[in-house]
C-alpha positions as YAML, in Angstrom:
chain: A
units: angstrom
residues:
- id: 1
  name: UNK
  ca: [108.17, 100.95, 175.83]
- id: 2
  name: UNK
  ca: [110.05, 98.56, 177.58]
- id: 3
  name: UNK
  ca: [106.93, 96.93, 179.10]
- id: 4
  name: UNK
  ca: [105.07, 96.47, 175.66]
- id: 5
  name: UNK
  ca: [108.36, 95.02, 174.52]
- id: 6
  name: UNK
  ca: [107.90, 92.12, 177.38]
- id: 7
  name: UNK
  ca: [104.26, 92.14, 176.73]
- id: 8
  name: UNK
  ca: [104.79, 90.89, 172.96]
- id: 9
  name: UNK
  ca: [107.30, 88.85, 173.68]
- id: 10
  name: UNK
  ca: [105.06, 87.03, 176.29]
- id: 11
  name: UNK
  ca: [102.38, 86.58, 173.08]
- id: 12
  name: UNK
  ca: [105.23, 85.24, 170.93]
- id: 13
  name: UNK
  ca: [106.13, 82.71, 173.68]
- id: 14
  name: UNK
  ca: [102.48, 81.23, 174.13]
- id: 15
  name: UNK
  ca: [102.16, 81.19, 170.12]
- id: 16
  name: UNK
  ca: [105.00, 78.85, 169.72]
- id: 17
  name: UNK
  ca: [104.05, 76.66, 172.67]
- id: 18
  name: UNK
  ca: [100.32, 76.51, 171.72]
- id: 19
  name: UNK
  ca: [101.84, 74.99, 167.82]
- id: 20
  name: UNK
  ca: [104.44, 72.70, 169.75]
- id: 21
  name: UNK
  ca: [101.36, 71.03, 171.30]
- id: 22
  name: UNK
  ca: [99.37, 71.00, 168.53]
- id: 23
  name: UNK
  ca: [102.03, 69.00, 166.26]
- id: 24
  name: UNK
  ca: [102.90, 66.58, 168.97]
- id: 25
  name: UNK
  ca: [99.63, 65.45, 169.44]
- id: 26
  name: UNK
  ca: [98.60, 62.38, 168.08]
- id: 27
  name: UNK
  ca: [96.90, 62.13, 164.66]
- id: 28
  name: UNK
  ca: [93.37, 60.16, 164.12]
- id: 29
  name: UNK
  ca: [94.39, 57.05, 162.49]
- id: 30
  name: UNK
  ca: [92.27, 56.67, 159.04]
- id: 31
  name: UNK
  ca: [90.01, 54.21, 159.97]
- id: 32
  name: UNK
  ca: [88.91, 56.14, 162.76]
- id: 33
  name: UNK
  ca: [85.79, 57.69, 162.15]
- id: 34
  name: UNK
  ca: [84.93, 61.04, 163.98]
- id: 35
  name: UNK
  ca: [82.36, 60.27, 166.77]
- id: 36
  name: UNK
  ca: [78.78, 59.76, 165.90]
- id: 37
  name: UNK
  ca: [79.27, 59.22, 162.58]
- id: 38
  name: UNK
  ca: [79.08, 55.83, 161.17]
- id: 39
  name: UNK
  ca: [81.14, 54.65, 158.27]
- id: 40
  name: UNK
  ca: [79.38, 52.36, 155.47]
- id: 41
  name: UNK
  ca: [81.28, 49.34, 153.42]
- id: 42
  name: UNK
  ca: [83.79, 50.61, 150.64]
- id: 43
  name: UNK
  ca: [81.56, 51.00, 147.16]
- id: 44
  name: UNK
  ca: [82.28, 47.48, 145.41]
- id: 45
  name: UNK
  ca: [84.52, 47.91, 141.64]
- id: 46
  name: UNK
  ca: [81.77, 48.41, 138.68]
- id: 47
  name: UNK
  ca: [81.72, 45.29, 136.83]
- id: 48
  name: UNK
  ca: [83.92, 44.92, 133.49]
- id: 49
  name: UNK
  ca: [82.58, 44.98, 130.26]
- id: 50
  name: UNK
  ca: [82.02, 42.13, 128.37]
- id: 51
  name: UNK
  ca: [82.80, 42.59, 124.25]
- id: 52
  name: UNK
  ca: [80.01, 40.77, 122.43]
- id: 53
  name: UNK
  ca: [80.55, 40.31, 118.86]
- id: 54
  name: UNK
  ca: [77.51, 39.86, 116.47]
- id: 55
  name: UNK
  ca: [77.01, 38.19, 113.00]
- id: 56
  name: UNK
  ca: [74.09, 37.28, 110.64]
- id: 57
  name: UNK
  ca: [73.38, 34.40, 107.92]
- id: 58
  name: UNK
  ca: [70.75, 33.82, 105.55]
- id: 59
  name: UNK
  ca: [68.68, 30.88, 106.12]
- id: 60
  name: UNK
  ca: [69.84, 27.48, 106.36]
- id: 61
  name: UNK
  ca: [72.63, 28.24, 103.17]
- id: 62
  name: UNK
  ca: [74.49, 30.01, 106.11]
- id: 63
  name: UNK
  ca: [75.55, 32.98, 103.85]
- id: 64
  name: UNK
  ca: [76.61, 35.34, 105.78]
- id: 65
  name: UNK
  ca: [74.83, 39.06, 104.96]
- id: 66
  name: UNK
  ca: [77.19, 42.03, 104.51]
- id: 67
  name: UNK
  ca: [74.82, 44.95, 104.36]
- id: 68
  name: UNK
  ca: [71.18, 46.04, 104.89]
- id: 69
  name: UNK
  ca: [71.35, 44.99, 108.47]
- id: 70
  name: UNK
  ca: [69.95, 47.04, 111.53]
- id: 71
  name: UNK
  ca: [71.15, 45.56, 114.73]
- id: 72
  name: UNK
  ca: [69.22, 46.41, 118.33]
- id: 73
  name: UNK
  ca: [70.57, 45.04, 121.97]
- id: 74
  name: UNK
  ca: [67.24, 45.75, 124.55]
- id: 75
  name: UNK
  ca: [67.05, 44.81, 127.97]
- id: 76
  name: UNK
  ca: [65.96, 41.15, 128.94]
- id: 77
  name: UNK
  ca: [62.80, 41.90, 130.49]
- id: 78
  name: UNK
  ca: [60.98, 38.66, 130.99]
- id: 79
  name: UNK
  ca: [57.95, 40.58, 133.15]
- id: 80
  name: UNK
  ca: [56.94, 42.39, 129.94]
- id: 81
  name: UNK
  ca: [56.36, 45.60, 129.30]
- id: 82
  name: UNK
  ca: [57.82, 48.17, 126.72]
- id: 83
  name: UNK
  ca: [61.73, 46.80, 125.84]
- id: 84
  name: UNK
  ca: [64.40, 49.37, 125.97]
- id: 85
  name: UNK
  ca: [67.28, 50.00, 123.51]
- id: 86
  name: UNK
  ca: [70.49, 49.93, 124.84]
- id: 87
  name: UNK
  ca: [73.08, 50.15, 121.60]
- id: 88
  name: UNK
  ca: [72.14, 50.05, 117.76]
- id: 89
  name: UNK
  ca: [74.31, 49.45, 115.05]
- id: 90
  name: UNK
  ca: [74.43, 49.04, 111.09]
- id: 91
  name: UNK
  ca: [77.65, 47.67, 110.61]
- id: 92
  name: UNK
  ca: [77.64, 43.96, 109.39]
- id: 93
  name: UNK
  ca: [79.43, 42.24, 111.99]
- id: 94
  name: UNK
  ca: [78.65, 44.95, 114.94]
- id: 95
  name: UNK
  ca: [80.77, 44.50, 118.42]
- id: 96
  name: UNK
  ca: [79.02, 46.11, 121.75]
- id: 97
  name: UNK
  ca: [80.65, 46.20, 125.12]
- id: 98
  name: UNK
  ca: [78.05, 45.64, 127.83]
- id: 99
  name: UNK
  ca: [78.19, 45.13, 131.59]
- id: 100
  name: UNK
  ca: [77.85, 41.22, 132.35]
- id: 101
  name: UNK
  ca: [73.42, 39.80, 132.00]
- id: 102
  name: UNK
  ca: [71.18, 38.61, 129.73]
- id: 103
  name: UNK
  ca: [70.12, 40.86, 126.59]
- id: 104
  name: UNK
  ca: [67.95, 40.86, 123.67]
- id: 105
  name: UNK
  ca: [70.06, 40.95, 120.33]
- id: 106
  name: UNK
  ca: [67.83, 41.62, 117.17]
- id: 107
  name: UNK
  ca: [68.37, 42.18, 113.51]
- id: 108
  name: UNK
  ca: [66.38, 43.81, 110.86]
- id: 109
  name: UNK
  ca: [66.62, 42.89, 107.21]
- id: 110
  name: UNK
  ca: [64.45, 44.47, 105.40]
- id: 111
  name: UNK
  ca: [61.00, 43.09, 106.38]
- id: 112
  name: UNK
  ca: [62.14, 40.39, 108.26]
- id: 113
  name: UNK
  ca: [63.49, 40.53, 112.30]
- id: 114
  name: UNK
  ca: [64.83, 38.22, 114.27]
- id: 115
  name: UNK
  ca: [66.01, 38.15, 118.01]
- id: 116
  name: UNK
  ca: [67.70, 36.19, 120.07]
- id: 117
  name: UNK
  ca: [68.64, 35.94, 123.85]
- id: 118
  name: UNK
  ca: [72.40, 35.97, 124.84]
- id: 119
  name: UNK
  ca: [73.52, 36.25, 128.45]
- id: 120
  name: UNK
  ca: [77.15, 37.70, 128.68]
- id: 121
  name: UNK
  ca: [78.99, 36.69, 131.82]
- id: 122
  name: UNK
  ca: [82.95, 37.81, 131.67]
- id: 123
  name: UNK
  ca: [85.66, 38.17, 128.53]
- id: 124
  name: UNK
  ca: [84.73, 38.04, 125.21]
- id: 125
  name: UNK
  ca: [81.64, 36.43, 123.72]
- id: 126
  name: UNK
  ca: [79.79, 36.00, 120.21]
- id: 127
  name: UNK
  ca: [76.80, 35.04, 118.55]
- id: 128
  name: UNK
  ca: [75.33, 34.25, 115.30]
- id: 129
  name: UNK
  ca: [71.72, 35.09, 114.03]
- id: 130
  name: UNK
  ca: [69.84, 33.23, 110.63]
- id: 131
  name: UNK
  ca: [67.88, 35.55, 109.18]
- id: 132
  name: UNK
  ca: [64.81, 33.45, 107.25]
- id: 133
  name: UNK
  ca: [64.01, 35.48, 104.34]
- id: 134
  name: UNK
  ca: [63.59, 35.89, 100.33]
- id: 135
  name: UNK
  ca: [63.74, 39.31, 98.36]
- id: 136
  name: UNK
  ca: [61.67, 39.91, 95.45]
- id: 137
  name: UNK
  ca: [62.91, 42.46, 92.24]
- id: 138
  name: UNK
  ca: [60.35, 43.67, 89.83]
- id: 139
  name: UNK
  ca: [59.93, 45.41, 86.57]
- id: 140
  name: UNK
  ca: [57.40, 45.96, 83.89]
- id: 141
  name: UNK
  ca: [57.05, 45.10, 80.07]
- id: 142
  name: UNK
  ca: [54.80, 45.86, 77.36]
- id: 143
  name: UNK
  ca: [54.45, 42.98, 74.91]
- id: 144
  name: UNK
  ca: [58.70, 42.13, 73.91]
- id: 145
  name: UNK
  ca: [59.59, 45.82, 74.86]
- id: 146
  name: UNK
  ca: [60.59, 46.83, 78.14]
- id: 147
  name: UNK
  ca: [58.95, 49.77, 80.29]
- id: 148
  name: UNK
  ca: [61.29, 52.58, 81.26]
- id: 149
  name: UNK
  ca: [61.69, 52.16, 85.26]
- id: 150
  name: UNK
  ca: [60.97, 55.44, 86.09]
- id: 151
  name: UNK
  ca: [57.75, 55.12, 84.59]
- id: 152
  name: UNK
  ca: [56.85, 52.56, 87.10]
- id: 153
  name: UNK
  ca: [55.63, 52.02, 90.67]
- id: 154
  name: UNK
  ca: [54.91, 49.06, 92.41]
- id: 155
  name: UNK
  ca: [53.06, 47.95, 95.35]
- id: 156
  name: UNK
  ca: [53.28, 45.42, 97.73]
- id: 157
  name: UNK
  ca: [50.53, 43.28, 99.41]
- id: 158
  name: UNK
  ca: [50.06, 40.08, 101.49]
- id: 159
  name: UNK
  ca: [46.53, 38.30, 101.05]
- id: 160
  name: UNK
  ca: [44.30, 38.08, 103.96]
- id: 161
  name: UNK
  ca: [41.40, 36.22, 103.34]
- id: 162
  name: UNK
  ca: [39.75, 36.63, 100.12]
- id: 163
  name: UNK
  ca: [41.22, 40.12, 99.97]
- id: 164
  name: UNK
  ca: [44.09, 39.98, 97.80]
- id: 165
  name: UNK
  ca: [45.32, 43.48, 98.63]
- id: 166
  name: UNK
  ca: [44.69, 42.96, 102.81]
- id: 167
  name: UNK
  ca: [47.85, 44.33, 104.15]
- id: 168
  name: UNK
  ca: [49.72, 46.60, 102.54]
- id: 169
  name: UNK
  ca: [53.85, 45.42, 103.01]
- id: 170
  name: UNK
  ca: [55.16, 48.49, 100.55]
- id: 171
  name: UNK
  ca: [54.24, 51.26, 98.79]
- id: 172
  name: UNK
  ca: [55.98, 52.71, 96.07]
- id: 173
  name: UNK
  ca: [58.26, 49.86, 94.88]
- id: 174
  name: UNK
  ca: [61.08, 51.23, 91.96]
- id: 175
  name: UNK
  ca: [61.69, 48.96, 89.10]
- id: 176
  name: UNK
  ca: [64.88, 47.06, 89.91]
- id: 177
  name: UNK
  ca: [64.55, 47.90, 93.58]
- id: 178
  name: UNK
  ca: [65.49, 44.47, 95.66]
- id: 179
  name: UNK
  ca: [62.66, 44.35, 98.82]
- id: 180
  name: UNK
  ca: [63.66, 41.66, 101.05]
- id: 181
  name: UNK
  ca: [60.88, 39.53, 102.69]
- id: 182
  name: UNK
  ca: [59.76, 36.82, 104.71]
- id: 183
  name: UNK
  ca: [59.17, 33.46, 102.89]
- id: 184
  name: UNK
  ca: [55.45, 33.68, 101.62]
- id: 185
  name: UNK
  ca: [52.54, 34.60, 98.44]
- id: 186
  name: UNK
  ca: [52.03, 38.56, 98.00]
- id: 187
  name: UNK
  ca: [50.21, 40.35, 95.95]
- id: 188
  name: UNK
  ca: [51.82, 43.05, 93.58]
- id: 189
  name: UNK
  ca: [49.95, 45.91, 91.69]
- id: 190
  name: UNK
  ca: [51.81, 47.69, 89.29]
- id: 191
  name: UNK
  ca: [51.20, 50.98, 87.51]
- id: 192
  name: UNK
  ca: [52.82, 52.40, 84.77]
- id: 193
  name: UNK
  ca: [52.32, 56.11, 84.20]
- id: 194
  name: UNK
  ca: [49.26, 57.94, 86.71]
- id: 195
  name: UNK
  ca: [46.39, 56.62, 85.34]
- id: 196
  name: UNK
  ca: [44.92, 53.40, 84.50]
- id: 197
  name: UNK
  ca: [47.64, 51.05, 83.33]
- id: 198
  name: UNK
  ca: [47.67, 49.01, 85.87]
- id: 199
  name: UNK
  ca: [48.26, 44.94, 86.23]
- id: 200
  name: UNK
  ca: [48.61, 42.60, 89.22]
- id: 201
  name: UNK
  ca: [49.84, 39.54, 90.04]
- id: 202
  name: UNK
  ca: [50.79, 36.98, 92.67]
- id: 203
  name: UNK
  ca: [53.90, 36.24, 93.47]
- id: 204
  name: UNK
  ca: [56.02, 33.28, 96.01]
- id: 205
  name: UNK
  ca: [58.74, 34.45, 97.86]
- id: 206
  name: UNK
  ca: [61.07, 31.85, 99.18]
- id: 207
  name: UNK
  ca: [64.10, 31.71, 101.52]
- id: 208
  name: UNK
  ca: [67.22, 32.83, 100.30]
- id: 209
  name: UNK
  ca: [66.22, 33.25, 96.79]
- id: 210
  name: UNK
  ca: [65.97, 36.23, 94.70]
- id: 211
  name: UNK
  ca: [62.73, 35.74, 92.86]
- id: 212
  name: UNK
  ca: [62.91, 38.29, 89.84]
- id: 213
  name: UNK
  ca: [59.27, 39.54, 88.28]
- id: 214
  name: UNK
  ca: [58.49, 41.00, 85.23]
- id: 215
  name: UNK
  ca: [54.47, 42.17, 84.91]
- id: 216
  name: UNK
  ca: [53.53, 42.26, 81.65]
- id: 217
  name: UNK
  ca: [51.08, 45.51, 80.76]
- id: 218
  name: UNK
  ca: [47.98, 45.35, 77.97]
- id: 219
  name: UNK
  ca: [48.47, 49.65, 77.53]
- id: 220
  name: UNK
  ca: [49.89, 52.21, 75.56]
- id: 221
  name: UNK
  ca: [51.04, 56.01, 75.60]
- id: 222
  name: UNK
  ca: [48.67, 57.96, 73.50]
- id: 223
  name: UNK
  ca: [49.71, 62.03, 72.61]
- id: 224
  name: UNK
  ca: [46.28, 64.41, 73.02]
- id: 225
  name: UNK
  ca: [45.97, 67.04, 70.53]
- id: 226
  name: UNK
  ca: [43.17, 69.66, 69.38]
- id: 227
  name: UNK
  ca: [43.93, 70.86, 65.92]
- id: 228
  name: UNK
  ca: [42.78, 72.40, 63.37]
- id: 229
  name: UNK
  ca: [42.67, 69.91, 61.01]
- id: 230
  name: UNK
  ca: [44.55, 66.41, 60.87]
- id: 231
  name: UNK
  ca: [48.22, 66.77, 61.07]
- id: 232
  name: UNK
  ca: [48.57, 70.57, 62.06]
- id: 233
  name: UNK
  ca: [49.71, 72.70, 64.78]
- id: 234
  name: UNK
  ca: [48.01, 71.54, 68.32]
- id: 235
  name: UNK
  ca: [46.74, 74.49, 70.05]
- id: 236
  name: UNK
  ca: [48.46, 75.65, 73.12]
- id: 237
  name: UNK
  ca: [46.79, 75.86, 76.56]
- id: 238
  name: UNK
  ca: [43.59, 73.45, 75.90]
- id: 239
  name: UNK
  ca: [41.84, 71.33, 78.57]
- id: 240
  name: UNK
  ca: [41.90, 67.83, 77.91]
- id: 241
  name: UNK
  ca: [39.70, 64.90, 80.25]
- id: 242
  name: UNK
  ca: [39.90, 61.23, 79.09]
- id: 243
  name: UNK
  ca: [36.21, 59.66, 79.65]
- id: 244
  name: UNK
  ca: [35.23, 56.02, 79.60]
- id: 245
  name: UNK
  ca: [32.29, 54.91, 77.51]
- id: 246
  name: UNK
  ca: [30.53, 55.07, 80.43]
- id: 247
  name: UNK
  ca: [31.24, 58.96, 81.63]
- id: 248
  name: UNK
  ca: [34.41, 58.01, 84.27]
- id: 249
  name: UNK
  ca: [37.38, 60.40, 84.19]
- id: 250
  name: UNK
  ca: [40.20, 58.75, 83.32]
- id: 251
  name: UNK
  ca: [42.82, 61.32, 83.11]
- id: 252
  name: UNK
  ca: [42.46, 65.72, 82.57]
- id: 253
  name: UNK
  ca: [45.48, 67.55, 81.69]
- id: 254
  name: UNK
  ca: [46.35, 70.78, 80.50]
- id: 255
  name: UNK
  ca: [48.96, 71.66, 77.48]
- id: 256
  name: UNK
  ca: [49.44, 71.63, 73.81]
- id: 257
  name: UNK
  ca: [50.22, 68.00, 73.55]
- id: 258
  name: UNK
  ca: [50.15, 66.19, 77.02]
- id: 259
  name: UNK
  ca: [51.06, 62.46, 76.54]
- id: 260
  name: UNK
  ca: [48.56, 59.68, 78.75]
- id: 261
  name: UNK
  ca: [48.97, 56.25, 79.39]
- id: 262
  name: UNK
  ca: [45.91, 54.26, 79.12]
- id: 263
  name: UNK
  ca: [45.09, 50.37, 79.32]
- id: 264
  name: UNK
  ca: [43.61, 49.06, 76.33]
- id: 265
  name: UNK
  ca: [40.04, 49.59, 75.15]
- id: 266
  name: UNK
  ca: [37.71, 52.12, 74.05]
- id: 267
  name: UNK
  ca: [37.55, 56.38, 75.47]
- id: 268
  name: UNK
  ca: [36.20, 59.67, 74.57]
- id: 269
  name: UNK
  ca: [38.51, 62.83, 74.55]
- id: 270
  name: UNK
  ca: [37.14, 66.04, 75.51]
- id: 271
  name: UNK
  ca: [38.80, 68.77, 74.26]
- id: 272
  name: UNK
  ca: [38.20, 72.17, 75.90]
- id: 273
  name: UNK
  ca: [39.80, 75.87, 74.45]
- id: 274
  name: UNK
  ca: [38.39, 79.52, 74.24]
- id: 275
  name: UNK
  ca: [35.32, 78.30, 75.64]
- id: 276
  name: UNK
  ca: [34.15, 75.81, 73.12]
- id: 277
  name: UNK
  ca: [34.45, 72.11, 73.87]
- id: 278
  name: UNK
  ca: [34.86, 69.19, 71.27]
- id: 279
  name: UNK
  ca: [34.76, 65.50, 71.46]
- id: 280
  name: UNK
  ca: [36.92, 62.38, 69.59]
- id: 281
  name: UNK
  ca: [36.27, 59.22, 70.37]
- id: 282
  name: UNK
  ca: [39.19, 56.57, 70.39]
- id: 283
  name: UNK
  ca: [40.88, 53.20, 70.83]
- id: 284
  name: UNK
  ca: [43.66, 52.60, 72.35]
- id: 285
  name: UNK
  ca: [45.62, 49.18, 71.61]
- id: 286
  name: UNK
  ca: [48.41, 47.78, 73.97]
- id: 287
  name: UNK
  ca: [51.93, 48.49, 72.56]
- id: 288
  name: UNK
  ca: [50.28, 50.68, 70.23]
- id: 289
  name: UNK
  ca: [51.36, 55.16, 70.97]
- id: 290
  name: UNK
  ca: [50.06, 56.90, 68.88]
- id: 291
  name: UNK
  ca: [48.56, 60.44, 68.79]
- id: 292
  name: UNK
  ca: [44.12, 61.28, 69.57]
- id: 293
  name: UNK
  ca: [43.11, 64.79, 67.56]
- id: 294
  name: UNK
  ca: [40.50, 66.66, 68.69]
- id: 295
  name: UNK
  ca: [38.91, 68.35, 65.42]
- id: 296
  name: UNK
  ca: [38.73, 72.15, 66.41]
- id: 297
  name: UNK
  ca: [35.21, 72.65, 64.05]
- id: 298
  name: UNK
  ca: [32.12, 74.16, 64.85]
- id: 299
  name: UNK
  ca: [29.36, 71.73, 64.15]
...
């Protein structure tokens, strides 16, 4: 017993000697790197932000726009290739925080873009942009009486050549609906109702204008009937098809009394129910509705 007493206590004694060494030796001082290994620069501070602040006019009137804008910041990439979008905004006066070099800023309004280069270097910076463009509003009439918008449809065109209708700028145009537009001549079809009431007309868009439209149609709504005799009951479920004089479907339709709206001139009506078919022949006038029966008689 008594020797394993001396025996631990011998352990004990090298323990504490073995940490007394160990905490009086001297520490590696920090910029002392271990040996072999070599130790690179400290990583330099990312650069600050820089706040740009963003605002666009209209033309040379200098109004400044407060909605409808789209604004883009790319990547300056003066070797070409595909630009890359780095922030996007649609307020009206955007601000974006970007590291300090030279950016892209566009706006959108409406049809028209434009961009401009801005290079951002420390603090706080700002820019304007001058949007060149017109807007165009439409609607439709038929003689003194105006057409119901949702009636209407309107498309947009610019000319190329001799082609009137060579580039098609917007499709399905509401009355009252303001498109915005570089300065220029377009072309504008309108249709009123889904079938052949249709008129056109050029139209000059200039900077910071509103130019308002109204196209005037030559058509009316006619109501297709096959009766019995003038004035009664239509019968339910008969196949109508509206025919030019020369055998072109106009317009079919299915129903008791579908309504049409036709330009003006001359059609046949071709009434079809229980298997027998009948024929009318008719005029239509502009700003003239009125109903077409289809005389249900055997010949």
């Amino acid at each position: 017993m008594r020797a394993r007493r001396r025996f631990g206590e011998a352990l004990a004694l090298v323990a504490l000697s073995g940490s007394a060494a160990l905490a009086q030796a001297p520490a590696l001082p920090p910029s002392v790197a271990p040996q072999g290994v070599t130790q690179g620069p400290p990583p330099a501070p990312a650069p600050a932000e820089v706040s740009l602040s963003l605002r666009a006019v209209l033309t040379s009137e200098a109004k400044p726009l407060r909605g409808g804008l789209t604004w883009r910041i790319y990547e300056d990439r003066p070797e070409g290739g595909k630009p890359v979008v780095l922030a996007r905004s649609e307020e009206a006066a955007p601000t974006f925080r970007l590291p300090p070099g030279t950016y892209l800023a566009n706006v959108t309004y409406g049809f028209v873009s434009t961009s401009k280069r801005v290079t951002l270097n420390s603090g706080q910076a700002s820019d304007l942009l001058v949007v060149n463009a017109g807007a165009l509003r439409l609607g439709g009439a038929v003689g003194d009486a105006r057409i119901a918008p949702g009636q209407l449809a309107f498309a947009v065109f610019v000319p190329i050549g001799n082609n009137p209708e060579g580039r098609l700028v917007r499709d399905g145009v509401k009355a009252g609906e303001i498109v915005r537009l570089p300065e220029g001549t377009y072309h504008v079809v309108s249709t009123w109702g889904d079938s052949n009431a249709i008129q056109r007309a050029d139209l000059k868009v200039e900077n910071g204008r509103l130019t308002d439209a109204t196209l005037n149609h030559r058509a009316a709504t006619v109501t297709l009937k096959l009766v019995a005799a003038p004035g009664t009951e239509a019968f339910a479920g008969t196949a109508f098809s509206v025919l030019t004089p020369g055998g072109d479907t106009i317009r079919e339709a299915i129903g008791a009394f579908p309504q049409v709206t036709l330009a003006e001139g001359e059609y046949q009506l071709i009434a079809r129910h229980d298997g027998k078919v009948y024929t009318q022949d008719f005029k239509v006038e502009s700003g003239v509705d009125r109903d077409i029966e289809a005389i249900a008689k055997d010949p």
